[in-house]
PASEBA-1860 file (N, C-alpha, C; in nm, 3 decimals):
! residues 296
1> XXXXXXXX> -4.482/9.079/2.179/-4.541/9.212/2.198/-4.661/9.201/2.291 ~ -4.671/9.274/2.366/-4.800/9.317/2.461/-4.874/9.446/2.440 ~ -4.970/9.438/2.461/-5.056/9.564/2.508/-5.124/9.574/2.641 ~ -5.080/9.724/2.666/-5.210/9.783/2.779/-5.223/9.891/2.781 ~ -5.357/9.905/2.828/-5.454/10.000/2.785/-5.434/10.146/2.911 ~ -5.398/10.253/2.852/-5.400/10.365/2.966/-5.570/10.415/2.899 ~ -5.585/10.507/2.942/-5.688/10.635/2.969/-5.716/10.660/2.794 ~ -5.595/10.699/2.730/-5.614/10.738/2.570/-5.557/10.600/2.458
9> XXXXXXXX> -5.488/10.533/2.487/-5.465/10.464/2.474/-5.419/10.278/2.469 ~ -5.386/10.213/2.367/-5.372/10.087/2.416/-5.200/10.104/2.351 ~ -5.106/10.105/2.427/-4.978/10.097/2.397/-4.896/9.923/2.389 ~ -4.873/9.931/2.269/-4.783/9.759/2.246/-4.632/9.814/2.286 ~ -4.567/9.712/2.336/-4.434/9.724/2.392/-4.381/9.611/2.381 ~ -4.238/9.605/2.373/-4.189/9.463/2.414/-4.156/9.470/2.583 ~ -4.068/9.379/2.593/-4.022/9.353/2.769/-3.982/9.248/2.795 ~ -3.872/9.265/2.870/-3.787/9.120/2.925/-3.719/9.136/3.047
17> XXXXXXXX> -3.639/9.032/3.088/-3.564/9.061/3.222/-3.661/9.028/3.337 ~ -3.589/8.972/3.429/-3.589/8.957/3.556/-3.758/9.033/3.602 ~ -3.826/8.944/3.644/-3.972/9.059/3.693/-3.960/9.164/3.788 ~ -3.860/9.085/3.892/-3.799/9.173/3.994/-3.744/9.264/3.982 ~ -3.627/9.241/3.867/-3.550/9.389/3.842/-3.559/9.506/3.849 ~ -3.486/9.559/3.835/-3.494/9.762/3.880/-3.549/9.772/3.742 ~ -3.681/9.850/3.700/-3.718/9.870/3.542/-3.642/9.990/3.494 ~ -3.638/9.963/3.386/-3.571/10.048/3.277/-3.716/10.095/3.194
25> XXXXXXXX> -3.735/10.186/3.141/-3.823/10.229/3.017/-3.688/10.262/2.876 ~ -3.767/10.234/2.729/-3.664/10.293/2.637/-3.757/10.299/2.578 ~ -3.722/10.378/2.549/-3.845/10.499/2.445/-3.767/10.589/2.319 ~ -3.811/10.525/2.210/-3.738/10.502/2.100/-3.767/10.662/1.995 ~ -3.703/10.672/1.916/-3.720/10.797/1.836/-3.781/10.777/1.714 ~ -3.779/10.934/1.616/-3.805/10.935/1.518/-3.747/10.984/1.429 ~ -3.695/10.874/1.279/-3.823/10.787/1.266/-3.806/10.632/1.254 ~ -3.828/10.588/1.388/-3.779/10.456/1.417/-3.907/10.392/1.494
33> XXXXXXXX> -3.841/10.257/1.557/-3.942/10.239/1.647/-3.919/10.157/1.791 ~ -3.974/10.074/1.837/-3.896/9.981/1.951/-3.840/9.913/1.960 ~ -3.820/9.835/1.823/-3.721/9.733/1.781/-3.565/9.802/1.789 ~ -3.543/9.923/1.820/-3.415/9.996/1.798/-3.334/9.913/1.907 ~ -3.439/9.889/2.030/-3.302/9.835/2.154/-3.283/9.713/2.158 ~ -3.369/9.615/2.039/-3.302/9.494/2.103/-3.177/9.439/2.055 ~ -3.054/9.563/2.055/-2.905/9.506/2.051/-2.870/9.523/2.202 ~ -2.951/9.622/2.236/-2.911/9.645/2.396/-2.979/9.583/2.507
41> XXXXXXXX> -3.098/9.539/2.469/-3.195/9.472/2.586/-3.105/9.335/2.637 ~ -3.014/9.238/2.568/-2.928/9.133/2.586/-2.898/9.184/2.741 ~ -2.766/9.259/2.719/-2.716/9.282/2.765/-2.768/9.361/2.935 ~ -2.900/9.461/2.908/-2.983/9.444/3.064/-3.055/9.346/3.108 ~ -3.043/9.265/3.031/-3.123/9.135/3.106/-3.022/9.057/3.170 ~ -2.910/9.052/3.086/-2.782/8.974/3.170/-2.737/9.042/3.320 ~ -2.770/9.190/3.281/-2.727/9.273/3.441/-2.845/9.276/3.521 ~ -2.978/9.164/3.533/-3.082/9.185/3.601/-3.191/9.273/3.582
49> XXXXXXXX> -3.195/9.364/3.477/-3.273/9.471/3.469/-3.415/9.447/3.394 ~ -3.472/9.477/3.462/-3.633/9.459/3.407/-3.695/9.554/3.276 ~ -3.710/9.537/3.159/-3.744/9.638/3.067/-3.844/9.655/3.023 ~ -3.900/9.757/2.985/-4.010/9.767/2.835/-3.997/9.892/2.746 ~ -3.993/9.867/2.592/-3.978/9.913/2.482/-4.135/9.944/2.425 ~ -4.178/10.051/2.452/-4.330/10.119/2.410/-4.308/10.126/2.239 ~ -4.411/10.147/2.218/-4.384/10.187/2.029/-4.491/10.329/2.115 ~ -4.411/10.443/2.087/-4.476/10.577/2.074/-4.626/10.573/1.986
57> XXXXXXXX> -4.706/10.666/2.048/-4.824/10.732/2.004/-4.799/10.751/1.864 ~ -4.869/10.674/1.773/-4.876/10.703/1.587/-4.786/10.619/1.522 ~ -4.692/10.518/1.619/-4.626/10.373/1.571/-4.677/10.279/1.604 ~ -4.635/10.153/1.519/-4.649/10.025/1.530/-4.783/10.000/1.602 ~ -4.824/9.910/1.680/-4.891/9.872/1.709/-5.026/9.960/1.797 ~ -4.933/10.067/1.874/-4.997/10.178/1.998/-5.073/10.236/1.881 ~ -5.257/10.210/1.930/-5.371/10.312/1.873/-5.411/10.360/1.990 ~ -5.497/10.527/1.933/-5.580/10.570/1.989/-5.717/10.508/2.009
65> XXXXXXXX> -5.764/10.494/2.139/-5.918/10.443/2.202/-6.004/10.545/2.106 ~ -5.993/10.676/2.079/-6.101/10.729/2.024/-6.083/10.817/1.904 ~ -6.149/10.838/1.825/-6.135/10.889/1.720/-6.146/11.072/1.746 ~ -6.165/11.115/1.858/-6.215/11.211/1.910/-6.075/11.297/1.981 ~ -5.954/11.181/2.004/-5.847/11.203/2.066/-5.730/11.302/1.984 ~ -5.705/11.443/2.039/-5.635/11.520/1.913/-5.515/11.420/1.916 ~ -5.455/11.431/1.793/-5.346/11.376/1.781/-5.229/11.474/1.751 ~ -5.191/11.449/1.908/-5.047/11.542/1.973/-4.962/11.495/1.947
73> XXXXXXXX> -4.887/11.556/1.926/-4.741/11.526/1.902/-4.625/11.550/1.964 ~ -4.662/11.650/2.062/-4.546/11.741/2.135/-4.504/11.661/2.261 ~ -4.397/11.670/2.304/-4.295/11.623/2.399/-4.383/11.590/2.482 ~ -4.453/11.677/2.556/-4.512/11.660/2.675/-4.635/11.555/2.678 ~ -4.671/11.514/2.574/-4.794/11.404/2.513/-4.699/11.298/2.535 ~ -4.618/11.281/2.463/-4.536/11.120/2.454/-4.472/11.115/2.617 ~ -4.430/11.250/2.668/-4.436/11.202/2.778/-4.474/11.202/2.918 ~ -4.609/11.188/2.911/-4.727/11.179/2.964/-4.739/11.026/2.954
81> XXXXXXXX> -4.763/10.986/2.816/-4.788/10.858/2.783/-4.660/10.791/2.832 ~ -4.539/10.796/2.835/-4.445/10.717/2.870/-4.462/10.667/3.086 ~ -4.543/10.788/3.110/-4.530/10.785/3.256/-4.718/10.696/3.251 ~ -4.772/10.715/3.226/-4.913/10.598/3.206/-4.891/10.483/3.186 ~ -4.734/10.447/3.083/-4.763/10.331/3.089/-4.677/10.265/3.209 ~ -4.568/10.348/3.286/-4.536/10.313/3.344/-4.597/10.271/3.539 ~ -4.704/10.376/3.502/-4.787/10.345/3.637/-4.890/10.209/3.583 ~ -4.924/10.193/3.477/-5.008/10.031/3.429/-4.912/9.890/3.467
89> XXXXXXXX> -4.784/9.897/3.445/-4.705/9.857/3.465/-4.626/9.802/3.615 ~ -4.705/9.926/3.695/-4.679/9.913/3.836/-4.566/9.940/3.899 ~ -4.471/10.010/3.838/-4.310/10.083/3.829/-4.350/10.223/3.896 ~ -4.351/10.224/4.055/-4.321/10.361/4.093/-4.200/10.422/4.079 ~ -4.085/10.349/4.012/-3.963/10.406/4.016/-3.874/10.359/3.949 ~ -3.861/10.394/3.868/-3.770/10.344/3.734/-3.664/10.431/3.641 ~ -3.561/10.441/3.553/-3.477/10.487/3.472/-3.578/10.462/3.387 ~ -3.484/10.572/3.289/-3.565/10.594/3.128/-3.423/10.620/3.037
97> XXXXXXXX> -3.425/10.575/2.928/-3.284/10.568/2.813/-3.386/10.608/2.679 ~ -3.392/10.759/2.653/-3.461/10.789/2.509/-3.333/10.814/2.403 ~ -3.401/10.781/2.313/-3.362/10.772/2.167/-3.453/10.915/2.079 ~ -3.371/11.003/2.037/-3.410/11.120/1.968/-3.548/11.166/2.083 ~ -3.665/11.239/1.974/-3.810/11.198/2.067/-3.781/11.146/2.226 ~ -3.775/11.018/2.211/-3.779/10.937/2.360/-3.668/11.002/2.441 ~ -3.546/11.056/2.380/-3.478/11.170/2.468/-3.540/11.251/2.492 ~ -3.615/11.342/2.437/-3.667/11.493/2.461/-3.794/11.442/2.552
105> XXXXXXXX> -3.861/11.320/2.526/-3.945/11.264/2.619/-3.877/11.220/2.764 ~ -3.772/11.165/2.795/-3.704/11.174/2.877/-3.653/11.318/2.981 ~ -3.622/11.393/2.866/-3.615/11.531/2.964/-3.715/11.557/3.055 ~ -3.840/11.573/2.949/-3.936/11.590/3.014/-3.968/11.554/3.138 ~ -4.004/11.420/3.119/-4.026/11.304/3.242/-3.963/11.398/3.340 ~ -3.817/11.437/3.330/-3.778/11.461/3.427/-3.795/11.571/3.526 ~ -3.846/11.677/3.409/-3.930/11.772/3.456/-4.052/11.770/3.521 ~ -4.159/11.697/3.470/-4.230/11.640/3.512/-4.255/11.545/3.636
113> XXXXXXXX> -4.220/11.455/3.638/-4.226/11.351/3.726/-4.075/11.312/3.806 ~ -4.006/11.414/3.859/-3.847/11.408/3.934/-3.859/11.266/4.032 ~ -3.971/11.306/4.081/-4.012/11.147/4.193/-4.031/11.047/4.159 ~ -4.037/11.012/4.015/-4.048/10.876/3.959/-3.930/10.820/3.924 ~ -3.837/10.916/3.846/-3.707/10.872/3.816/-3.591/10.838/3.880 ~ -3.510/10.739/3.862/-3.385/10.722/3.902/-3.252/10.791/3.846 ~ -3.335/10.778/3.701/-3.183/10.801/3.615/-3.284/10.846/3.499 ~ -3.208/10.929/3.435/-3.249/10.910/3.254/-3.149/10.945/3.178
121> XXXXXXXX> -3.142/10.849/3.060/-3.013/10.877/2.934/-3.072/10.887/2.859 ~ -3.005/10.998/2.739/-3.065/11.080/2.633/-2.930/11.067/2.550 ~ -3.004/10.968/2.419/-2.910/10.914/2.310/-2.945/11.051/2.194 ~ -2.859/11.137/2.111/-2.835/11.182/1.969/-2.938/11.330/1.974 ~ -3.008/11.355/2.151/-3.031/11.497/2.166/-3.023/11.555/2.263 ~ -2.960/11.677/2.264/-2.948/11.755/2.395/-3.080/11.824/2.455 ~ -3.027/11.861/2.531/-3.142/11.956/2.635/-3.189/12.074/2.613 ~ -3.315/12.065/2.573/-3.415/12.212/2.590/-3.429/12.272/2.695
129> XXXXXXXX> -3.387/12.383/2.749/-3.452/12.425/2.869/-3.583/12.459/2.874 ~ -3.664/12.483/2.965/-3.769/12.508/2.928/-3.899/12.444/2.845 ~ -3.802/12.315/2.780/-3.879/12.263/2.650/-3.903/12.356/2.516 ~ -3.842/12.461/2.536/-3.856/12.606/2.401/-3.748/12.551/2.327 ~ -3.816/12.613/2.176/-3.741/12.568/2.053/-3.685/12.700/2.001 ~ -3.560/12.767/1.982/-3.514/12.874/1.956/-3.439/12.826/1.806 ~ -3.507/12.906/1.689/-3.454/12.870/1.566/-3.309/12.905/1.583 ~ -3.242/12.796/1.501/-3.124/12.769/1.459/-3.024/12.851/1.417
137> XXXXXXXX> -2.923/12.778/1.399/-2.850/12.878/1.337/-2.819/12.851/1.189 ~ -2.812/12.889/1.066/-2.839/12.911/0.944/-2.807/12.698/0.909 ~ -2.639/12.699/0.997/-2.577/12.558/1.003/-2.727/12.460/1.027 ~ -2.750/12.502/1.096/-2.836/12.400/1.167/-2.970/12.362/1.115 ~ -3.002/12.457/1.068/-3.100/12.495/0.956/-3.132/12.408/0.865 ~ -2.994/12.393/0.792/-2.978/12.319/0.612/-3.028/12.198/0.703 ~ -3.019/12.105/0.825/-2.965/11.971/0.834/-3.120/11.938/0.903 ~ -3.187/12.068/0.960/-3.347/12.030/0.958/-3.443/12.080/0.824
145> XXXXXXXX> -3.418/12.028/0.746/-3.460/12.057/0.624/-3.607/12.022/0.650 ~ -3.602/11.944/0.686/-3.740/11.814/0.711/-3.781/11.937/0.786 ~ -3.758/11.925/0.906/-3.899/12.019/0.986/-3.935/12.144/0.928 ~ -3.843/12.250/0.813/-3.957/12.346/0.750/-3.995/12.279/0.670 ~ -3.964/12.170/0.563/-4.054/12.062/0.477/-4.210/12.048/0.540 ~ -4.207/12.008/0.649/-4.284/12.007/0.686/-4.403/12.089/0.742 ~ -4.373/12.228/0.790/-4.469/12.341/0.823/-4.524/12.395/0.645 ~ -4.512/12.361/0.548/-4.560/12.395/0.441/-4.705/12.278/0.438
153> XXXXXXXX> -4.800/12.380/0.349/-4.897/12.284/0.310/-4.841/12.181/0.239 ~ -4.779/12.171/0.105/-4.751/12.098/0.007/-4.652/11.966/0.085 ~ -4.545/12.022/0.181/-4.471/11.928/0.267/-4.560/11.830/0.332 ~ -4.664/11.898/0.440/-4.717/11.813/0.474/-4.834/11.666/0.386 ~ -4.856/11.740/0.281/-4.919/11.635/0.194/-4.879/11.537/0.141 ~ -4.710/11.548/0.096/-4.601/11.497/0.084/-4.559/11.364/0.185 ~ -4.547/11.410/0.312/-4.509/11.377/0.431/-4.678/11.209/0.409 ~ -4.777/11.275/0.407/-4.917/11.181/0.409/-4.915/11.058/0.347
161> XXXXXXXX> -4.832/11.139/0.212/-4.861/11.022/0.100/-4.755/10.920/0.067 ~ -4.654/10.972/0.158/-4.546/10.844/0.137/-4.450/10.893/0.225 ~ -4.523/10.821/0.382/-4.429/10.832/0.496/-4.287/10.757/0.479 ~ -4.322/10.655/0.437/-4.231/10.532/0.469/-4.062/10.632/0.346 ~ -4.141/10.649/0.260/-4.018/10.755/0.181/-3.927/10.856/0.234 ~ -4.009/10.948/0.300/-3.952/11.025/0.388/-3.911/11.002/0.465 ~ -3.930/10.919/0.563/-3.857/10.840/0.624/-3.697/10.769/0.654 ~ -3.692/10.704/0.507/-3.600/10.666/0.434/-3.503/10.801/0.438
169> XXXXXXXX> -3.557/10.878/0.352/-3.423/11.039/0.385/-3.354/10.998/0.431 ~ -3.439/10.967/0.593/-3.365/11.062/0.704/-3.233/10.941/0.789 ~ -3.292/10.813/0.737/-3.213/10.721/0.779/-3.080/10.724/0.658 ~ -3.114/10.739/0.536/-2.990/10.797/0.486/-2.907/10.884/0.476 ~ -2.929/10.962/0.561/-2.882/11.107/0.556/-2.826/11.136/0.678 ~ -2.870/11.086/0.785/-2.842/11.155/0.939/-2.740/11.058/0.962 ~ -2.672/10.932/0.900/-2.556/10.858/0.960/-2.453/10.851/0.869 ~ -2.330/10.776/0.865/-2.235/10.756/0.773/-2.300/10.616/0.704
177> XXXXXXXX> -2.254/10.677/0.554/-2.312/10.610/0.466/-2.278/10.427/0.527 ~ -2.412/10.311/0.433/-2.394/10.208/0.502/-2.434/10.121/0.623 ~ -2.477/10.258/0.656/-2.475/10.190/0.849/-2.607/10.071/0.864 ~ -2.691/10.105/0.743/-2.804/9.939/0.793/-2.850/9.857/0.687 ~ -2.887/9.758/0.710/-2.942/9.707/0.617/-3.078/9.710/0.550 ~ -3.124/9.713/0.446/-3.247/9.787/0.416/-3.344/9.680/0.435 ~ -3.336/9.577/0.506/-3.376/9.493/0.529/-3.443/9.509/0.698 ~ -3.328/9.579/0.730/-3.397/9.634/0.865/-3.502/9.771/0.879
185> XXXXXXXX> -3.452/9.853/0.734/-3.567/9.935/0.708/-3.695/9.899/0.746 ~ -3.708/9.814/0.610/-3.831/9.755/0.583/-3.897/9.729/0.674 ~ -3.835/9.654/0.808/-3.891/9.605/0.881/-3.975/9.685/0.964 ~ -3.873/9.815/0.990/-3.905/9.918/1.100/-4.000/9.995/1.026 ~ -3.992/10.004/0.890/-4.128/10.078/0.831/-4.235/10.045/0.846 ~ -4.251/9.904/0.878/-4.394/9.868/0.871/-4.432/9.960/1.012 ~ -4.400/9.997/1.102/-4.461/10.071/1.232/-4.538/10.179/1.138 ~ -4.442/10.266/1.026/-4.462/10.392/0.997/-4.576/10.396/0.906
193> XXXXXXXX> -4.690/10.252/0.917/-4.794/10.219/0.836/-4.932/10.271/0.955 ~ -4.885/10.267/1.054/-5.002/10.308/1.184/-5.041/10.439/1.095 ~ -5.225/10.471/1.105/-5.280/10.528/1.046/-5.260/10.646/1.127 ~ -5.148/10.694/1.276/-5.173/10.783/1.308/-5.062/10.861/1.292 ~ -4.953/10.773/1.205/-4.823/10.825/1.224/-4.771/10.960/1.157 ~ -4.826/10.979/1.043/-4.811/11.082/0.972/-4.887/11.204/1.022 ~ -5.021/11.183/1.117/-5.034/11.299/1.194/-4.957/11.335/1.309 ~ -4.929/11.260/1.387/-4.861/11.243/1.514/-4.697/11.337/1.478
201> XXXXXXXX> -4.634/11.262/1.365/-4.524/11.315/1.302/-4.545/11.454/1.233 ~ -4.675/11.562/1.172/-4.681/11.645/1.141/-4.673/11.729/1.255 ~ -4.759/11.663/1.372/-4.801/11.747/1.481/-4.676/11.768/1.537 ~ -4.584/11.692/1.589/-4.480/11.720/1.648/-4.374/11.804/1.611 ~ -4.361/11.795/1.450/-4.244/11.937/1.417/-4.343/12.066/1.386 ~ -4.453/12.037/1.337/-4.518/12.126/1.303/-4.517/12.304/1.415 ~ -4.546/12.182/1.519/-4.613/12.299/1.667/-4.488/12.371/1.719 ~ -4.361/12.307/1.678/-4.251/12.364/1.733/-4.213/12.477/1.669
209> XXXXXXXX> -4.304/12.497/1.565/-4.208/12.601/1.486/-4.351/12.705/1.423 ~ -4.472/12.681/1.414/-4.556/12.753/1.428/-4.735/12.724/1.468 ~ -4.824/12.809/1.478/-4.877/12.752/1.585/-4.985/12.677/1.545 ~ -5.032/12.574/1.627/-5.095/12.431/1.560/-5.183/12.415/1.727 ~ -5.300/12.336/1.645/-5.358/12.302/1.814/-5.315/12.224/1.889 ~ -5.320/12.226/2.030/-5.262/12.149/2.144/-5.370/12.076/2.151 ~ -5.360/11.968/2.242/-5.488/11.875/2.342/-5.506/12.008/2.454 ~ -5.570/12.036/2.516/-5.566/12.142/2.609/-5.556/12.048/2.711
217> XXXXXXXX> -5.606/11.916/2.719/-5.509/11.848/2.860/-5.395/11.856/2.915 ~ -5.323/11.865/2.802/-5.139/11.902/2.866/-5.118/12.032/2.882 ~ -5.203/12.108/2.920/-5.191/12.274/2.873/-5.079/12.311/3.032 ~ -5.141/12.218/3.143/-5.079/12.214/3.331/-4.949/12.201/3.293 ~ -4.951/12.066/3.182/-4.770/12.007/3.185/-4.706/12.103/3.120 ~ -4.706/12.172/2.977/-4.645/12.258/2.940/-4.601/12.369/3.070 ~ -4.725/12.468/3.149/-4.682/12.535/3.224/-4.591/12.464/3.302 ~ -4.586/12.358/3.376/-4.483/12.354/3.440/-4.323/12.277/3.381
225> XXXXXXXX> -4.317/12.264/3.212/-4.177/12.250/3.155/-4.167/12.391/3.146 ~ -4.207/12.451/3.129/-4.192/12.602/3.046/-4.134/12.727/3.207 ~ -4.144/12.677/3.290/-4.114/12.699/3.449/-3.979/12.619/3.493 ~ -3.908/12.547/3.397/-3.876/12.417/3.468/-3.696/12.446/3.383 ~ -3.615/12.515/3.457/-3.454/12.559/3.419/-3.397/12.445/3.399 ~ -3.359/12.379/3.528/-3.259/12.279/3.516/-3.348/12.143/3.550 ~ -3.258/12.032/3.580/-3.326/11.921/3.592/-3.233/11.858/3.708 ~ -3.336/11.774/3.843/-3.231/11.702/3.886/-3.183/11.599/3.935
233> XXXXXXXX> -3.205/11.544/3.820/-3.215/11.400/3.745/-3.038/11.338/3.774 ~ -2.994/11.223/3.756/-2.851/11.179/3.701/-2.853/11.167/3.531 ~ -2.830/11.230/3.478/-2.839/11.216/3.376/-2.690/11.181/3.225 ~ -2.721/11.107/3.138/-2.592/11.049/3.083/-2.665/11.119/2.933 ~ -2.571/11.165/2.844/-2.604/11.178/2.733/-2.528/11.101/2.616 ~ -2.545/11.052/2.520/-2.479/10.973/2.443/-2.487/11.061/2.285 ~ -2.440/11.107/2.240/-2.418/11.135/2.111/-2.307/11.113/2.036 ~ -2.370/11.066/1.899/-2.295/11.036/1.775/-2.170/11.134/1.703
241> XXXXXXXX> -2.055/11.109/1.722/-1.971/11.192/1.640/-1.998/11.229/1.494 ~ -2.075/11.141/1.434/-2.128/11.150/1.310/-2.240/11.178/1.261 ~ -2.318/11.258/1.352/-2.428/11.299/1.337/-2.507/11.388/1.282 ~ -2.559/11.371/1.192/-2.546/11.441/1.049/-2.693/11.518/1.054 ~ -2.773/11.490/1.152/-2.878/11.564/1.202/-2.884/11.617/1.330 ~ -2.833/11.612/1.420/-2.832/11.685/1.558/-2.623/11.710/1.565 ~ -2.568/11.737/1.514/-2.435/11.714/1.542/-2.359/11.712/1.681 ~ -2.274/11.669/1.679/-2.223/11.680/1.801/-2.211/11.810/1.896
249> XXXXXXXX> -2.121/11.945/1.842/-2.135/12.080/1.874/-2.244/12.108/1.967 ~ -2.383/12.062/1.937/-2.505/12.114/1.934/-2.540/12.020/2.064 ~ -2.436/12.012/2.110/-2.530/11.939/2.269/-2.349/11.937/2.396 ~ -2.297/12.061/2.366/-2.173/12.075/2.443/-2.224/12.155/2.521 ~ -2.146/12.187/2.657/-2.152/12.244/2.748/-2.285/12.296/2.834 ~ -2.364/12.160/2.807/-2.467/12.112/2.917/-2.530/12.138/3.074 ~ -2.350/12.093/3.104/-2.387/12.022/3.246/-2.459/12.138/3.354 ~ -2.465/12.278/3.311/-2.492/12.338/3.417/-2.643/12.341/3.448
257> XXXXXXXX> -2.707/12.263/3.360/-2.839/12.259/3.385/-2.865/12.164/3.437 ~ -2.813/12.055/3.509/-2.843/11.935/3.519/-2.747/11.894/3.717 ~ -2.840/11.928/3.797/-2.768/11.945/3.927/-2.758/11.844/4.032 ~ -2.803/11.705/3.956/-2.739/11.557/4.040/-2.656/11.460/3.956 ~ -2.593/11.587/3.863/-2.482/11.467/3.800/-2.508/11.479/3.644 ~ -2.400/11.474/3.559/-2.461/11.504/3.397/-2.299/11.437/3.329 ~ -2.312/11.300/3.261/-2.185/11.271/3.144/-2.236/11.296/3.041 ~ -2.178/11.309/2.964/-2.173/11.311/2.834/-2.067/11.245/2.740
265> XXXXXXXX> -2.114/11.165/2.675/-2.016/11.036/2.599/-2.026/11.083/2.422 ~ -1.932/11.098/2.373/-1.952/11.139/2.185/-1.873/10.992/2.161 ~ -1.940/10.971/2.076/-1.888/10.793/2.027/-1.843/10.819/1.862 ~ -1.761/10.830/1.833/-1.647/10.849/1.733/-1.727/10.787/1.619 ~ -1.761/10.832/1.494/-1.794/10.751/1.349/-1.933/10.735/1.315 ~ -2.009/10.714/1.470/-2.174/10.712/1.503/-2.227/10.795/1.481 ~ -2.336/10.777/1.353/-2.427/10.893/1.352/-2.547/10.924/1.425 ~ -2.650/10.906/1.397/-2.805/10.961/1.461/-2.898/10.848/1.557
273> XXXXXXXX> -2.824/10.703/1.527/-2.904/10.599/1.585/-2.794/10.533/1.619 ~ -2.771/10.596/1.779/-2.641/10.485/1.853/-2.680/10.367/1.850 ~ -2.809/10.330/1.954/-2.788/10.240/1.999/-2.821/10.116/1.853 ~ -2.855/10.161/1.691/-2.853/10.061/1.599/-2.700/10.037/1.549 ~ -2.635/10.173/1.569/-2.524/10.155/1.484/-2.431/10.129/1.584 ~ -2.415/10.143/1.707/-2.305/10.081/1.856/-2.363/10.036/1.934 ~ -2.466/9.945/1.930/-2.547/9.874/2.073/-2.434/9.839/2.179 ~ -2.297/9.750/2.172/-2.249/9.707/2.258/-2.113/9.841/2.337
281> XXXXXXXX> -2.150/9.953/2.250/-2.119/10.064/2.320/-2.170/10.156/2.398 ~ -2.335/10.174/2.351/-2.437/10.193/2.426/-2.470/10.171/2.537 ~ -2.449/9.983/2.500/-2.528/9.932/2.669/-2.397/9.897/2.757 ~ -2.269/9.918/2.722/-2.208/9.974/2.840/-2.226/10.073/2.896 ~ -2.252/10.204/2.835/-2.257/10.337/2.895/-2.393/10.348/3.010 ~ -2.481/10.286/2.947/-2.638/10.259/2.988/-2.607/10.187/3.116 ~ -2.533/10.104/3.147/-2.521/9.972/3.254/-2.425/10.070/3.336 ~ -2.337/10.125/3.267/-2.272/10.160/3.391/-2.318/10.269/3.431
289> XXXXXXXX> -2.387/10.356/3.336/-2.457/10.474/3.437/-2.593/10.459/3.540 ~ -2.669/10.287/3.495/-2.715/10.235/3.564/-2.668/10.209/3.708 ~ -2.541/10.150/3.695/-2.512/10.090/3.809/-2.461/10.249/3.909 ~ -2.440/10.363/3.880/-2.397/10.460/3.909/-2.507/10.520/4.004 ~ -2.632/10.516/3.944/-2.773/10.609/4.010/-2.900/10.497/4.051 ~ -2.762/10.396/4.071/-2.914/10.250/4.127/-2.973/10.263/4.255 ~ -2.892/10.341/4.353/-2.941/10.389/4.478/-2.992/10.522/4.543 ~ -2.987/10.613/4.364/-2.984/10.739/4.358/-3.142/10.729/4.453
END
């Protein structure tokens, strides 16, 4: 693990591959952490590719420099921070592969920063336009239980006092029964011990659904996702046939927002965490949509 230090932060990451290589960013979801890709990092290091695996703002190792720093949660924060660490890093131009979060952070990016990216793949969530959250439909509703759990006082106190529990839910619930070992839980829980995680995690479903304070720093980036239709990015999406929290349905007929190219792959049996529960299906899709937008 490494750290370096942006502006608000000191972000730990892993990283491997070739120094030279074309960089990759993977930017992991919630409620997980960076350890999610190393079934897939093998396999970009064998194809030359240069990586790093951030632990998001309120995991594992990544603290805030100041105690003074609101603790945001919203898309446009994580990805802000995903593009800081990538200029510390010295990557004017790189792909991005998010996981839940690190997808919707991925969109972003792309909204955001079109000139930085090559490529971005978005594992188990589809595309916001706009970055706007338009409540559900009743279906969709029951299976975010968690995020009105959470806009309640009593939820969120809940949520404080025993992250690592709640947590748990959601890894039992969003895949087909089985899919890990609780051994790998454990492991990945210890991230969900960072003293910022349970705010970071309130803040982020919280604001989507009613209104909560922003950092007023990102107030520029919002205006320009909230301006921002399509994207035009190469973009690959990967979702779980078995996805018991974002379902499959819920990320069809895409492509018209997306105007340098848009696949979309549903991987049969896979629920909410491809790349834990199909890494060597993943990082084919990843490599070859790599090798697809390497000159993009």
């Amino acid at each position: 693990m490494t750290v370096v230090r942006t502006d608000l932060l000191d972000i730990a990451f892993e990283s491997g591959g070739p120094v030279d290589g074309s960089p990759v960013l993977l930017l992991h979801g919630w409620p997980d952490d960076a350890t999610a890709w190393r079934g897939i990092t093998p396999a970009l290091e064998a194809a030359g590719y240069r990586w790093a695996a951030p632990w998001l703002r309120g995991f594992g190792s990544t603290r805030f420099l100041s105690d003074g720093t609101p603790r945001d949660g919203s898309g446009v924060a994580l990805a802000q921070d995903a593009l800081d660490l990538a200029e510390a890093l010295g990557w004017s131009r790189f792909a991005v592969v998010g996981h839940d979060w690190g997808g919707r952070a991925a969109y972003l990016m792309a909204a955001l920063a079109p000139e930085r990216l090559t490529s971005i793949a978005s594992l188990a969530i589809g595309y916001a336009p706009r970055g706007r959250f338009a409540v559900p439909s009743f279906a969709q509703s029951r299976l975010w239980w968690y995020q009105w759990f959470m806009t309640t006082d009593g939820g969120a106190v809940a949520v404080r006092n025993d992250p690592i529990g709640f947590a748990r839910i959601q890894w039992e619930t969003w895949s087909p029964a089985g899919w890990f070992d609780a051994a790998v839980f454990d492991t990945t829980a210890e991230s969900f011990r960072n003293p910022d995680w349970a705010s970071i995690t309130l803040h982020g479903y919280r604001s989507r659904w009613q209104t909560e304070p922003l950092d007023a720093q990102y107030a520029p980036l919002r205006d320009r996702v909230d301006a921002t239709e399509t994207l035009a990015i190469p973009t690959l999406m990967i979702q779980g046939g078995a996805d018991a929290c974002d379902p499959a349905n819920g990320s069809e007929e895409q492509q018209r927002y997306f105007t340098s190219g848009y696949r979309r792959l549903v991987l049969p049996g896979v629920g909410h965490f491809p790349a834990r529960e199909a890494p060597i299906a993943v990082a084919e899709a990843v490599l070859a949509h790599l090798a697809a937008t390497s000159s993009w």
